[in-house]
C-alpha positions in Angstrom: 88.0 133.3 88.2 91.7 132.8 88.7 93.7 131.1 85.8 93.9 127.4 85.1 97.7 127.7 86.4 96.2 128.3 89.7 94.4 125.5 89.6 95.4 122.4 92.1 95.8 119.4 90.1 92.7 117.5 89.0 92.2 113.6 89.0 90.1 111.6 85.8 88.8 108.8 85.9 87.4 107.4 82.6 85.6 104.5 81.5 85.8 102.7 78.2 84.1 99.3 76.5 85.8 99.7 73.3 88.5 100.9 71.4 89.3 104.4 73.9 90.0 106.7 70.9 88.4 109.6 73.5 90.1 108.1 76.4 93.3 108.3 73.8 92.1 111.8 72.7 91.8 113.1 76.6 95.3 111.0 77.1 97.3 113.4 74.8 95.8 116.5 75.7 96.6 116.0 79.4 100.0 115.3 78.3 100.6 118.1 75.6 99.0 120.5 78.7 95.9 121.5 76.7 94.3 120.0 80.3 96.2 122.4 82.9 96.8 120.2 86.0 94.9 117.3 84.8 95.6 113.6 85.1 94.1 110.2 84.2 94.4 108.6 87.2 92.3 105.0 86.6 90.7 103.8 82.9 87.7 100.9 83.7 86.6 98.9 81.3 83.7 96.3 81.5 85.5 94.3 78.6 88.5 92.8 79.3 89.4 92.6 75.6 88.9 96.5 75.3 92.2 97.8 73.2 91.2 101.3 75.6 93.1 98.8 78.5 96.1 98.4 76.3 96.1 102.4 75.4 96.1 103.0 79.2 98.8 100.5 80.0 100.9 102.0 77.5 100.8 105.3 79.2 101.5 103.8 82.6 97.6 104.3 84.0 96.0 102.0 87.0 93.5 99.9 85.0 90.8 98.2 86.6 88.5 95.4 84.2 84.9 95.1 86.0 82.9 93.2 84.3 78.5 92.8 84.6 78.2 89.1 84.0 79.7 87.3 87.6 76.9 89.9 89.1 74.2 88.2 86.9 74.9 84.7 86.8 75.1 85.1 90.9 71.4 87.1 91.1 72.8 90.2 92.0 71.3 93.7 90.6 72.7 96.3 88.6 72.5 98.3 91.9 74.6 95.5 93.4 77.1 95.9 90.4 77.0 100.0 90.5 77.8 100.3 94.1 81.0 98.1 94.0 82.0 99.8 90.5 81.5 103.6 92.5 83.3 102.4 95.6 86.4 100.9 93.4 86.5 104.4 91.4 86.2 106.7 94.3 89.3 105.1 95.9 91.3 106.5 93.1 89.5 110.2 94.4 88.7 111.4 90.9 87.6 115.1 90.6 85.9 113.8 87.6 84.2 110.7 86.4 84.2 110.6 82.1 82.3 108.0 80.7 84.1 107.7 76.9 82.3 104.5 75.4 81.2 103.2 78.3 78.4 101.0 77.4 76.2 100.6 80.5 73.5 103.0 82.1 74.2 103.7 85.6 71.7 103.7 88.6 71.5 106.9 90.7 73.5 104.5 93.2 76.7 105.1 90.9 75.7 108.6 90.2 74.9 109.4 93.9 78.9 109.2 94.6 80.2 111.6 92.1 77.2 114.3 92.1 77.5 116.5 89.1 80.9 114.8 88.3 80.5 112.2 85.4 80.2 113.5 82.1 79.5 111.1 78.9 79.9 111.5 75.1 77.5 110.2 72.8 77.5 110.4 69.2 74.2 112.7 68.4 72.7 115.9 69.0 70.6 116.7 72.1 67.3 115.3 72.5 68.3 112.9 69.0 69.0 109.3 69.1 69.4 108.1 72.6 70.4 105.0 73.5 72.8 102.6 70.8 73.9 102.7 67.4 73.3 106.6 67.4 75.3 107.2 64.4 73.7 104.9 62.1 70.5 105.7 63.0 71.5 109.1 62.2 72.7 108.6 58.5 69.5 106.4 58.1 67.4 109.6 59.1 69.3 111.8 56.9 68.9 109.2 54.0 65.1 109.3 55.0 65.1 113.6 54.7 64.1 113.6 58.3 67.3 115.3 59.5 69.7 117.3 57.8 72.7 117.5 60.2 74.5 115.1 61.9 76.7 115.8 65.8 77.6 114.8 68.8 77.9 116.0 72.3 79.0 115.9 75.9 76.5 115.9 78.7 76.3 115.6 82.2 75.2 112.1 83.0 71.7 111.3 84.4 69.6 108.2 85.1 68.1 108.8 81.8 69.7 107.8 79.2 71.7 110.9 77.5 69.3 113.2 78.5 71.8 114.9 80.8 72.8 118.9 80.0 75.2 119.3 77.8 78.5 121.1 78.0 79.8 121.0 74.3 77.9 120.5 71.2 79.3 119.9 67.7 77.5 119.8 64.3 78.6 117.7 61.9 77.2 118.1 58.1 76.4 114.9 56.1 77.6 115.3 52.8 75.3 114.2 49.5 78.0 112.3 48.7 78.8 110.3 51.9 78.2 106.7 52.9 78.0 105.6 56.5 81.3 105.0 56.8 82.0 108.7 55.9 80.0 110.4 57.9 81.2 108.0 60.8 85.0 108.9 60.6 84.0 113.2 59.9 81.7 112.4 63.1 84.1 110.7 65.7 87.4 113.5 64.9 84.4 115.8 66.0 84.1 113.6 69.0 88.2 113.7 69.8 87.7 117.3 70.5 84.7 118.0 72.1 85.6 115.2 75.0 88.4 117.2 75.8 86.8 120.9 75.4 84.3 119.3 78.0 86.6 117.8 80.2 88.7 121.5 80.4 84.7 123.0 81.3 83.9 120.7 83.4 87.1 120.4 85.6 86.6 124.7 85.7 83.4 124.4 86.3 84.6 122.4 89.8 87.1 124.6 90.5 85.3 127.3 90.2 82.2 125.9 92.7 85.0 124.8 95.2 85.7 128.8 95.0 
């Protein structure tokens, strides 16, 4: 494979509901060019009082705010609301679609437009914890001696809910001594660096099936 200097440049989109501190994370690494070529091109959030907006804004990023409710209160489907979100995101032509605290599960219809291109973090190991509040329900395990380790990872996204393959997986030890609230700030500076080893693997990984 040729180096990532030969690489054409390489568009992101990523989608937030929260604070962005991965979209902030994936931010600075594109700008201290420890992403080769690589550019957030569009941040989405389906909050509009998501501080991830703000962090884009300040950075000089398209944002777009798209929110779920006007869909429901007018009868329309989560289909209805997935095709509209895909076809605003694929006219900013990303190379790569990274879900960082996005909280809504996508159809296949929103899938079906960036095949093998959206990635998602999610704050436990494979196969642990799907779904919400995966880091509490972690340290409420550990507490209970049925798991001894803590982690998170990034996966490619599929219709089930983080059951995607992963790209990057980190461990991260719970402590005898830790409360929640330990364990939660060890666990997401885990998280800051694993969204942007993935995002370097998985923008190769393109550029090296477009090869």
């Amino acid at each position: 494979m040729s180096s990532d200097a030969e690489q054409p440049a390489r568009r992101i989109a990523v989608l937030i509901s929260g604070s962005g501190t991965n979209l902030q994370a994936i931010i600075d690494a594109a700008e201290a060019g420890h992403l080769p070529g690589a550019e957030v091109v569009l941040v989405v959030s389906n909050r509009r009082d998501a501080f991830g907006l703000t962090r884009a804004e300040m950075h000089g990023i398209p944002t777009l705010y798209f929110p779920l409710k006007p869909y429901t209160s007018e009868g329309k489907s989560r289909e209805d609301y997935d095709r509209d979100l895909a076809e605003q995101v694929a006219a900013a032509a990303p190379d790569l679609v990274v879900l960082a605290g996005w909280m809504h599960v996508f159809s296949p219809v929103f899938l079906d437009y960036f095949p093998h291109r959206v990635i998602n973090i999610h704050p436990a190991l494979p196969g642990k914890f799907a779904g919400t509040n995966a880091i509490e329900r972690t340290f409420e395990a550990w507490q209970n001696e049925e798991v001894d380790v803590g982690g998170c990872m990034v996966h490619y996204v599929v219709p089930e809910v983080d059951a995607g393959k992963p790209l990057v997986i980190a461990h991260v030890p719970i402590l005898p001594s830790d409360v929640l609230s330990d364990f939660e700030v060890r666990l997401h500076a885990a998280e800051h660096q694993i969204i942007v080893q993935a995002v370097r693997l998985a923008l190769a990984r393109i550029w090296s099936d477009e090869n």
